[in-house]
N, C-alpha and C positions, 0 to 999 in steps of 0.2 A: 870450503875452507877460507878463501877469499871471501869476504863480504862485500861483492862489488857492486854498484849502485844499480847495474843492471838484474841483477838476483833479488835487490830486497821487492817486495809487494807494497804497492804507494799505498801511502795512508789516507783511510777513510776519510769524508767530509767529516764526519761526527765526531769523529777523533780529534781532527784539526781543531772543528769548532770548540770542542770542550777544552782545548788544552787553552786554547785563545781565551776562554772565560774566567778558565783559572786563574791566569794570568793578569787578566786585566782585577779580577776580585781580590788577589793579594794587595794589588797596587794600592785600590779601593780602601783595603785595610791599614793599611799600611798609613796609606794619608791621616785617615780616622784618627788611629791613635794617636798621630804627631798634631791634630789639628784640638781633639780631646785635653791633652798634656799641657797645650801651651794654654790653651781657655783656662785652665783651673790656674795654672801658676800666675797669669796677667789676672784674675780674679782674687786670689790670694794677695798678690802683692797689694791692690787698690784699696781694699777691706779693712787691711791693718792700720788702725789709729797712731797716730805718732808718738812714742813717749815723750812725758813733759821732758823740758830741760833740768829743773831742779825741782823740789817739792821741798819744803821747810815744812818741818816736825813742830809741834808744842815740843817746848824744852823740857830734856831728861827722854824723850822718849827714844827708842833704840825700832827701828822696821826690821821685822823679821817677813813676811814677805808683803807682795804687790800684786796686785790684778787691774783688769781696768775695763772699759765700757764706752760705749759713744761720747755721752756728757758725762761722766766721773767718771776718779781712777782711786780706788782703796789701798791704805794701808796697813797689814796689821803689825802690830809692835810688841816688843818683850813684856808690857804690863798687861795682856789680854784685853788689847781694844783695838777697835777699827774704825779706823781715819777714813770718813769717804769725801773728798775733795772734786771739787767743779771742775771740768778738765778747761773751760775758756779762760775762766780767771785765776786759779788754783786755789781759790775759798775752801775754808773748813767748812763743809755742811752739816754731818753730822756724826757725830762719838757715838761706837757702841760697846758696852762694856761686853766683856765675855764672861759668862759665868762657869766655871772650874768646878768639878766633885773633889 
């Protein structure tokens, strides 16, 4: 009725030992993922090119979106063309028209 410490039967070595491994193999884990997590996020953050400050359009043209790349950053615009600009200098390089059905 009592569970007093003289009643219960000491725990095996093998027992001990496995709880001990368990133990230590969570921690093990546990580090892993947190040391996995931070790798991708500090990797992530280095990778990411800077956006320019401004980009000047040929006039009349309207950007409907933007993507970019190491050395250029593209624009495309409401007339179906794509502006792809030198990301050092911010030079036109080259127009491509889009063709439409």
């Amino acid at each position: 009725m009592d569970n007093a410490p003289e009643d219960q039967a000491p725990e095996p070595a093998n027992l001990r030992f496995l709880r001990r491994l368990v133990t230590v193999l969570t921690a093990t884990m546990i580090g892993g993922v947190i040391l996995i997590t931070a790798l991708i996020v500090i990797r992530y953050n280095q990778s990411a090119a800077p956006l320019p400050d401004t980009i000047t359009l040929p006039g009349g043209t309207t950007a409907t979106a933007f993507t970019q790349a190491r050395n250029w950053y593209a624009v495309v615009t409401e007339d179906d063309q794509i502006l792809i600009f030198a990301r050092d200098s911010g030079r036109l390089m080259q127009t491509i028209d889009i063709e439409t059905e």
